[in-house]
N, CA, C and O atoms as a CHARMM CRD file, in Angstrom:
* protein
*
  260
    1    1 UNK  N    114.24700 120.06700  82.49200 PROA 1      0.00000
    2    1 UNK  CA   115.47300 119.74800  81.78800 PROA 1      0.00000
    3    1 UNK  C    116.07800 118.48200  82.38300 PROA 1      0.00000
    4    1 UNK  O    116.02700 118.24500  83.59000 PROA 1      0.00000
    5    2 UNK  N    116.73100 117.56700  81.36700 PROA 2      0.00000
    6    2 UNK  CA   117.42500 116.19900  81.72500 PROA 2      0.00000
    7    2 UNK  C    118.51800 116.68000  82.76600 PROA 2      0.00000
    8    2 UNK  O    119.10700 117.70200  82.41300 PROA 2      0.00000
    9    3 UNK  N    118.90600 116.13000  84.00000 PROA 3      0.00000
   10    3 UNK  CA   119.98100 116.13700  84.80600 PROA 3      0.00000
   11    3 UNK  C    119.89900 115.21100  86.02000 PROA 3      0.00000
   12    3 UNK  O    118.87400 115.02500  86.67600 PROA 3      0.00000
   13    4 UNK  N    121.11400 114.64100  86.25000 PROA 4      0.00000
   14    4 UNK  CA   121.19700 113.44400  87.03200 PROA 4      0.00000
   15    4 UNK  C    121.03600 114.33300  88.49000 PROA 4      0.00000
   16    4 UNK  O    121.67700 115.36600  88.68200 PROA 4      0.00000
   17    5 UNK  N    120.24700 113.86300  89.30400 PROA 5      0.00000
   18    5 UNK  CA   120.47600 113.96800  90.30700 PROA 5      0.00000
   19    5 UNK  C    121.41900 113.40400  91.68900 PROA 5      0.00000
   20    5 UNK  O    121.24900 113.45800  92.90700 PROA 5      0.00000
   21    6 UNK  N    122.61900 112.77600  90.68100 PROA 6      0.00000
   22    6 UNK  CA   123.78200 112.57400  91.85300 PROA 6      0.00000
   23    6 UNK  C    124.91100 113.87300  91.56700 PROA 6      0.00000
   24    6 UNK  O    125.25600 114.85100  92.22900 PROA 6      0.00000
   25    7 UNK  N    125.23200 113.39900  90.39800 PROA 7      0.00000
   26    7 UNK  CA   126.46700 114.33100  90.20900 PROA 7      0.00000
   27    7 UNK  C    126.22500 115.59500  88.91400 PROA 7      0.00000
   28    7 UNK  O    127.17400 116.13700  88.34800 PROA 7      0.00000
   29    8 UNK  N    124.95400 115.86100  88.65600 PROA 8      0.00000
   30    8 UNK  CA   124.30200 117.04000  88.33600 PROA 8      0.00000
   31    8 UNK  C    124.69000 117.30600  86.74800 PROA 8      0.00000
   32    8 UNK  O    124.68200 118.41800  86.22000 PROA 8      0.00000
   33    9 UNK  N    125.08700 115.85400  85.98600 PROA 9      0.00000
   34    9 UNK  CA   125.30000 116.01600  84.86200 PROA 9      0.00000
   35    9 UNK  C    124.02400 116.35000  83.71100 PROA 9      0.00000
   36    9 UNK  O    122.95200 115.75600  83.82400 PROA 9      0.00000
   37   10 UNK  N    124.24800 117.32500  82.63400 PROA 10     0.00000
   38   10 UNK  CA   123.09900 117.69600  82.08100 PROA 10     0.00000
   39   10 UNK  C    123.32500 118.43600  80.75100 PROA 10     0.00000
   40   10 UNK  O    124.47600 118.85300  80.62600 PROA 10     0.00000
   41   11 UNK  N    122.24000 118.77100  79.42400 PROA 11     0.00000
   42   11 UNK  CA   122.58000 119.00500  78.53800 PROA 11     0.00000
   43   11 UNK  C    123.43500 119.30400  77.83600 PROA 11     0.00000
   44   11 UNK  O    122.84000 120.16800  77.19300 PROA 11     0.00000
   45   12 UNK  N    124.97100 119.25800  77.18900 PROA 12     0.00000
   46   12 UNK  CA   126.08600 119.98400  76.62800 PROA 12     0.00000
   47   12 UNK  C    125.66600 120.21700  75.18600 PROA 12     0.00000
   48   12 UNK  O    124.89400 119.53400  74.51200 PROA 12     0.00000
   49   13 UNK  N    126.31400 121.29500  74.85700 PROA 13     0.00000
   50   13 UNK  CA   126.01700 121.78800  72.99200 PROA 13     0.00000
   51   13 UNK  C    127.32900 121.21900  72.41800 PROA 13     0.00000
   52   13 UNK  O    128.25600 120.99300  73.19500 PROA 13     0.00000
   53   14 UNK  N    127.44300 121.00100  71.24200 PROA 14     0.00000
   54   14 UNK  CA   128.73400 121.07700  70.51000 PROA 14     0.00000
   55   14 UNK  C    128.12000 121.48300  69.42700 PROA 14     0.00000
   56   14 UNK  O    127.06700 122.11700  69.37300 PROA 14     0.00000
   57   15 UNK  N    129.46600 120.73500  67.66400 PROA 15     0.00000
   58   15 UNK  CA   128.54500 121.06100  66.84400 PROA 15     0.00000
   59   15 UNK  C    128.50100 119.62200  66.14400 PROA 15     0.00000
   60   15 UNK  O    129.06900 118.58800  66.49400 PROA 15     0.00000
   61   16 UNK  N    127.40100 119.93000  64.71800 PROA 16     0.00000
   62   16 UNK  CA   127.64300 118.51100  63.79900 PROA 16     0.00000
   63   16 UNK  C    128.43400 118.75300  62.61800 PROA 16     0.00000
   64   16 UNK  O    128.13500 119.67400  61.85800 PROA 16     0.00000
   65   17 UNK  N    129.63000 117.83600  62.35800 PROA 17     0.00000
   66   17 UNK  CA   130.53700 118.06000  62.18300 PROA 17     0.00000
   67   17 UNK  C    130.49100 116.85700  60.05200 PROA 17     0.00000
   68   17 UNK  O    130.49000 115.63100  60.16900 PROA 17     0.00000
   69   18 UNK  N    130.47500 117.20300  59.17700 PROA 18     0.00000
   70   18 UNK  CA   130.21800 116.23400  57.73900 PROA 18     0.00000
   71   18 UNK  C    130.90900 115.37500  57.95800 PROA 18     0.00000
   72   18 UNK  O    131.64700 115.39200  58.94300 PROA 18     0.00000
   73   19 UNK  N    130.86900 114.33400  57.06800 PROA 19     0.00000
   74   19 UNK  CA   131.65700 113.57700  56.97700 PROA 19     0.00000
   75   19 UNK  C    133.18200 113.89500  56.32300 PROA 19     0.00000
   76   19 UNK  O    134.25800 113.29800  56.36000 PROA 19     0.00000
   77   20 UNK  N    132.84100 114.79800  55.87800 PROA 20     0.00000
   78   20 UNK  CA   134.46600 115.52500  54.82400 PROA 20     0.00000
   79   20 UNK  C    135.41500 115.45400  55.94000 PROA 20     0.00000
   80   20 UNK  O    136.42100 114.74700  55.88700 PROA 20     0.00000
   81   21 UNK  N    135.06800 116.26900  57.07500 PROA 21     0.00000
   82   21 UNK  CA   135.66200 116.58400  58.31200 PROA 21     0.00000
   83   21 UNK  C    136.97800 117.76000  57.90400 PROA 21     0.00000
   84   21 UNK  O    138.10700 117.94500  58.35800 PROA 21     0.00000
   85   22 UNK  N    136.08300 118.46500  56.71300 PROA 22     0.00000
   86   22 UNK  CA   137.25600 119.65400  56.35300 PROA 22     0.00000
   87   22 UNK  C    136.72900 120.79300  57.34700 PROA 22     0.00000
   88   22 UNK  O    135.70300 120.77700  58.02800 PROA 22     0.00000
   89   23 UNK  N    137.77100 121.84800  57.24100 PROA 23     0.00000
   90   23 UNK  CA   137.94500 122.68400  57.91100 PROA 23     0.00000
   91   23 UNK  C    136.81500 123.64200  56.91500 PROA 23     0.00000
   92   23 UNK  O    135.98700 123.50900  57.81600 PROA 23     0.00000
   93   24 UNK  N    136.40500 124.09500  56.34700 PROA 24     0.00000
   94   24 UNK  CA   135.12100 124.53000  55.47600 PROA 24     0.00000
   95   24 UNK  C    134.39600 123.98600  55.42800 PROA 24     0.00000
   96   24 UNK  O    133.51400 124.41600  54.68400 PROA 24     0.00000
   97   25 UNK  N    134.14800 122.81300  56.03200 PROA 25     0.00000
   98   25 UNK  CA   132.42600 121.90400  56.00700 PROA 25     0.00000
   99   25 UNK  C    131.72000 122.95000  56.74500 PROA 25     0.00000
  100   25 UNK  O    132.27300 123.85900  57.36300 PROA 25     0.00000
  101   26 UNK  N    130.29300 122.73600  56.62600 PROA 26     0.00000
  102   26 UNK  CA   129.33800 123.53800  57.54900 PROA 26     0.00000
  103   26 UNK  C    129.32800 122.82900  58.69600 PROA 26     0.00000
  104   26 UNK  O    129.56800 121.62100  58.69000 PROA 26     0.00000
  105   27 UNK  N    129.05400 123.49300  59.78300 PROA 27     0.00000
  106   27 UNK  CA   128.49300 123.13700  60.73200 PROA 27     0.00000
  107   27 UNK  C    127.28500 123.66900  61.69400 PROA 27     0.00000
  108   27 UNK  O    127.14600 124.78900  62.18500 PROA 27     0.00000
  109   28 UNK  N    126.77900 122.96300  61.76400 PROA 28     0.00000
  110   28 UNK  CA   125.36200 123.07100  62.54000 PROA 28     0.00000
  111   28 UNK  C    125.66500 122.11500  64.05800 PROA 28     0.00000
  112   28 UNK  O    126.48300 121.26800  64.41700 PROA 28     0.00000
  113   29 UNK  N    124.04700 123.08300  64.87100 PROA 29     0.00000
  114   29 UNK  CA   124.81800 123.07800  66.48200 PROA 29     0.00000
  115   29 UNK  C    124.13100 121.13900  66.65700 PROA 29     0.00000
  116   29 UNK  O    123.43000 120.48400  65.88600 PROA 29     0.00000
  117   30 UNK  N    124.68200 120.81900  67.85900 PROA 30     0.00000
  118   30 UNK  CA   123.57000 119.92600  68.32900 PROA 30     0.00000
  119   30 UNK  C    123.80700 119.48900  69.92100 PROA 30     0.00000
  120   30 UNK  O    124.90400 119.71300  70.43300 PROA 30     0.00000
  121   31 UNK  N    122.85800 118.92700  70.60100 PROA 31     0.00000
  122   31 UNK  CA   122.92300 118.26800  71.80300 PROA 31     0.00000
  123   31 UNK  C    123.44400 117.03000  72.23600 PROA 31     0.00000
  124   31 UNK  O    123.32000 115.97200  71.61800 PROA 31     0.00000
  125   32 UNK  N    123.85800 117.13800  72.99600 PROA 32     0.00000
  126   32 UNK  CA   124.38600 115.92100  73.78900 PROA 32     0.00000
  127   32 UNK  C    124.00200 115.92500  75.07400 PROA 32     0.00000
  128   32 UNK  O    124.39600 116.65400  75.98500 PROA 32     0.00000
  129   33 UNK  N    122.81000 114.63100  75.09400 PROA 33     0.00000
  130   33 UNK  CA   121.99400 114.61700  76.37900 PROA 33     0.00000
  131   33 UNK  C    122.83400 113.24900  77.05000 PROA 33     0.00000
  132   33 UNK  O    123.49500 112.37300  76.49000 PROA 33     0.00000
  133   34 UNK  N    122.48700 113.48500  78.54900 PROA 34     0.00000
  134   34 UNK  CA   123.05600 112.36300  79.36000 PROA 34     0.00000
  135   34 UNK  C    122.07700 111.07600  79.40300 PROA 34     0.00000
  136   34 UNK  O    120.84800 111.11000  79.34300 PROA 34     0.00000
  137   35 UNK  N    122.96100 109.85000  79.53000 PROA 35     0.00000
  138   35 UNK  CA   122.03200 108.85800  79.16300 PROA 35     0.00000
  139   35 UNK  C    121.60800 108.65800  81.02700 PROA 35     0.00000
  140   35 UNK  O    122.37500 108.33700  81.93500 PROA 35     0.00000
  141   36 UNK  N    120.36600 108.93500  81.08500 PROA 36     0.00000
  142   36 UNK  CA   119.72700 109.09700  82.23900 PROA 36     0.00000
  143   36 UNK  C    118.61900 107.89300  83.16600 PROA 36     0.00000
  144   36 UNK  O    117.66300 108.03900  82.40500 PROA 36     0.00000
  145   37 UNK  N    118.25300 107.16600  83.90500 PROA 37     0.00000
  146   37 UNK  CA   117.72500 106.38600  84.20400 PROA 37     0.00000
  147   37 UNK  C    116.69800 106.42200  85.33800 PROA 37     0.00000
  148   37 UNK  O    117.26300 106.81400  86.35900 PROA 37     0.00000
  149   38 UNK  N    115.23800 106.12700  85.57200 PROA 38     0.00000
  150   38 UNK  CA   114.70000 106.61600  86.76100 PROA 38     0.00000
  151   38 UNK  C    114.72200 105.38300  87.06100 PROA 38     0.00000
  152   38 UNK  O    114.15900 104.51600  86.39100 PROA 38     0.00000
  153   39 UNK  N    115.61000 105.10500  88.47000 PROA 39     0.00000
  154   39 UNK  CA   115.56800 104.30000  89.80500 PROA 39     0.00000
  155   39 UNK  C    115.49100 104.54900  90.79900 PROA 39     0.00000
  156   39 UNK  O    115.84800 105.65200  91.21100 PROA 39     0.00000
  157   40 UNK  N    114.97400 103.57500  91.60100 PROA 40     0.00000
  158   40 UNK  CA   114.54100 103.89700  93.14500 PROA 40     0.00000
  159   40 UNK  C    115.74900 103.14400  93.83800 PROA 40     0.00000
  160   40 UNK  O    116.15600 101.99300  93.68200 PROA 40     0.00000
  161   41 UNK  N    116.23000 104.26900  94.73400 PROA 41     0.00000
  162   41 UNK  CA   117.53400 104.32500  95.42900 PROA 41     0.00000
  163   41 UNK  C    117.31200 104.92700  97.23400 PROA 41     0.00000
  164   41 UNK  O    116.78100 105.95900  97.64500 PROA 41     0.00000
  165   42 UNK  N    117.64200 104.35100  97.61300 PROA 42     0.00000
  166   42 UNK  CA   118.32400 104.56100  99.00200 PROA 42     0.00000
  167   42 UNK  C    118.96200 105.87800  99.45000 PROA 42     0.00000
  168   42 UNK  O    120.17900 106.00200  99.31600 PROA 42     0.00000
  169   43 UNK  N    118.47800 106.53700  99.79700 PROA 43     0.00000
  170   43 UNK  CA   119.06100 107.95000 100.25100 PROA 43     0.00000
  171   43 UNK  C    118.40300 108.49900 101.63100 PROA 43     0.00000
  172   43 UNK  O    117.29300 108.95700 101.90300 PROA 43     0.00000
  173   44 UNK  N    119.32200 108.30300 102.21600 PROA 44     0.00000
  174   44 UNK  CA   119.38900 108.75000 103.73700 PROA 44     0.00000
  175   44 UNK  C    118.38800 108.06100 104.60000 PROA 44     0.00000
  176   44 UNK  O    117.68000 108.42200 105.54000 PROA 44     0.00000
  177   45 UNK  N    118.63800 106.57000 103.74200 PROA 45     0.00000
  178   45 UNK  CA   117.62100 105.29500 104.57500 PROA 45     0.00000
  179   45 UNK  C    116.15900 105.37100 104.03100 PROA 45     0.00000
  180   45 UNK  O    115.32900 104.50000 104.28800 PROA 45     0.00000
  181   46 UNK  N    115.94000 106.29600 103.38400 PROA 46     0.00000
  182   46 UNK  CA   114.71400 106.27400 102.24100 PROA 46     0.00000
  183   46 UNK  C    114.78500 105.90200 101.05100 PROA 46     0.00000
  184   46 UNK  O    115.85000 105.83700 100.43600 PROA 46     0.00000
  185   47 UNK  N    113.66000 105.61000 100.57200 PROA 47     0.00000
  186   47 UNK  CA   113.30500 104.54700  99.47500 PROA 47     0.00000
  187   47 UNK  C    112.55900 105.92200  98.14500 PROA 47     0.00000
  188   47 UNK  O    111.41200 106.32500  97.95100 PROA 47     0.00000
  189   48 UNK  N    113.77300 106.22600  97.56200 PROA 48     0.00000
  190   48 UNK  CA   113.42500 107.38500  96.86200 PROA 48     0.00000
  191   48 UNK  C    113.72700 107.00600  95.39600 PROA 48     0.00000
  192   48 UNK  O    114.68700 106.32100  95.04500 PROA 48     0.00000
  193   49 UNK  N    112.36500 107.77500  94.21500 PROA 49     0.00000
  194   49 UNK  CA   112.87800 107.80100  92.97600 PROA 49     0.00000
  195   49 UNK  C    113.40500 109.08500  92.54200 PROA 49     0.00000
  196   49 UNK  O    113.11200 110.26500  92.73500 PROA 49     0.00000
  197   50 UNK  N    114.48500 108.29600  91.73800 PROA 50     0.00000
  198   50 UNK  CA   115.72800 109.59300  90.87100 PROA 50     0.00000
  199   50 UNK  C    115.95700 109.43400  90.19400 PROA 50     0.00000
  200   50 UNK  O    116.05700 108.23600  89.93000 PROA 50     0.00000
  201   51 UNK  N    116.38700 110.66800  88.88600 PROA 51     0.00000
  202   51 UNK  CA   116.97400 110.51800  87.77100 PROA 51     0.00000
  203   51 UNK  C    118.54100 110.37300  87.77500 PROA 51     0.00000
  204   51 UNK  O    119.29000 111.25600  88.19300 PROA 51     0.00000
  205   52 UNK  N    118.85800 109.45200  87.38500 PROA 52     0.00000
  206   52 UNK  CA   120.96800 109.24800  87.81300 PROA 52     0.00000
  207   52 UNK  C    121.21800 108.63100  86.13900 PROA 52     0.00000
  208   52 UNK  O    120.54900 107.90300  85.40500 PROA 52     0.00000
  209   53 UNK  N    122.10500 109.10900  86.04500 PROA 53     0.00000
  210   53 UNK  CA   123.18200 108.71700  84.65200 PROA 53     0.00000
  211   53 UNK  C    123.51300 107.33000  84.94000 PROA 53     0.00000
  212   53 UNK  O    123.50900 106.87000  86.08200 PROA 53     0.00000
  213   54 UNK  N    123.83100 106.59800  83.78000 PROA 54     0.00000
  214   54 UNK  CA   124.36400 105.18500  84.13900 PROA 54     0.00000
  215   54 UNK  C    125.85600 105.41800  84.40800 PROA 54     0.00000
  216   54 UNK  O    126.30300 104.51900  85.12000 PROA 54     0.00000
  217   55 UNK  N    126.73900 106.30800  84.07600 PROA 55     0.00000
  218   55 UNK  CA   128.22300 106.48500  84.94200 PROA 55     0.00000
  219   55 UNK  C    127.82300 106.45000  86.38800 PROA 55     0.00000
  220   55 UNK  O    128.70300 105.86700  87.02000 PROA 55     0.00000
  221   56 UNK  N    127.06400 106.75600  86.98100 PROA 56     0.00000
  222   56 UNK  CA   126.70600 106.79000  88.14800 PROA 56     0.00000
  223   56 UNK  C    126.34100 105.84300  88.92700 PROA 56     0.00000
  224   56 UNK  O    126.87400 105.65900  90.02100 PROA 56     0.00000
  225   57 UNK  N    125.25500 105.02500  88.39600 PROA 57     0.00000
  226   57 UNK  CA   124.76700 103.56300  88.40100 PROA 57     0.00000
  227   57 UNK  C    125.97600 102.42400  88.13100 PROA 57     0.00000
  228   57 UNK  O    125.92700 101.29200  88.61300 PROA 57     0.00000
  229   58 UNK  N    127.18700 102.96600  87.19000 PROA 58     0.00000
  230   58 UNK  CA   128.15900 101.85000  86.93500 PROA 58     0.00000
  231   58 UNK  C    129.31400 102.12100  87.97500 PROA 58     0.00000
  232   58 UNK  O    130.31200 101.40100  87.97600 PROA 58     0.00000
  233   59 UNK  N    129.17900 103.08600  88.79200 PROA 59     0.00000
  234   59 UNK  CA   130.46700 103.50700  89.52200 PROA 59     0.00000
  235   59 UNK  C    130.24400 103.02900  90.89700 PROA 59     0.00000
  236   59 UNK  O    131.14500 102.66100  91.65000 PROA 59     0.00000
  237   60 UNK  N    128.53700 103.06900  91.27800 PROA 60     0.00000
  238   60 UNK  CA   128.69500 102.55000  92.32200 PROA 60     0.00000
  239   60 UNK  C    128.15400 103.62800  93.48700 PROA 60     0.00000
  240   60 UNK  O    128.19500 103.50500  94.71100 PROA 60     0.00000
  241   61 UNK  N    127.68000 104.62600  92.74800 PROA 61     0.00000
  242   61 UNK  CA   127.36400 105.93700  93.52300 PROA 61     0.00000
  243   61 UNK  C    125.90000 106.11400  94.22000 PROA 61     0.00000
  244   61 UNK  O    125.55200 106.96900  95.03400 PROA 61     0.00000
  245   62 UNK  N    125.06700 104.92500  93.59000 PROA 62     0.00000
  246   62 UNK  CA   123.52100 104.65700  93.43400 PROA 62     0.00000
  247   62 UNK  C    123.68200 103.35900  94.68300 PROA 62     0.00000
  248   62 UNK  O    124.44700 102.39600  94.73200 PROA 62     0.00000
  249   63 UNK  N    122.73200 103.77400  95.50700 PROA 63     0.00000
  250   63 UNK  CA   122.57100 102.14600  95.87000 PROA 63     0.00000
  251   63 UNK  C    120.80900 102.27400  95.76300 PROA 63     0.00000
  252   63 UNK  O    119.96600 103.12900  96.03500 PROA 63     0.00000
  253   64 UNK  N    120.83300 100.67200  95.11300 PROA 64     0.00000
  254   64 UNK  CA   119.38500 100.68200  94.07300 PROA 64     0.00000
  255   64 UNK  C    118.96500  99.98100  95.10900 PROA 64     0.00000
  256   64 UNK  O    119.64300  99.08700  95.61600 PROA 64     0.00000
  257   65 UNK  N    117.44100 100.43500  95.64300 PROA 65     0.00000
  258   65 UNK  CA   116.51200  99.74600  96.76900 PROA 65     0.00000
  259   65 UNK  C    115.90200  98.48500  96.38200 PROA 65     0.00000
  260   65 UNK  O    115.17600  97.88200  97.17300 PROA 65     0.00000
């Protein structure tokens, strides 16, 4: 399963929602995956590959080897 290995973000459900956006539209389920990236990062002075979210990569939480 997709999940960042910094801050352990990973699959959420909601639903899909018509364009009507009435309160009687159907709805059907769907996913919302994290946008995920494999880089090689620095962790505990090792030169390691990981899966990390780009919030993660943009925050500053990654230091990229």
């Amino acid at each position: 399963m997709a999940k960042c290995d910094i801050c352990g973000k990973s699959l959420a459900h909601g639903n899909k929602i018509s364009i009507a956006r009435s309160h009687v539209s159907r709805r059907t389920t769907r996913e919302f995956r994290p946008n995920l990236r494999r880089v090689k990062a620095i962790i505990n002075g090792e030169t390691k590959t990981i899966h990390t979210c780009t919030k993660c990569l943009r925050s500053g939480k990654v230091v990229r080897a």
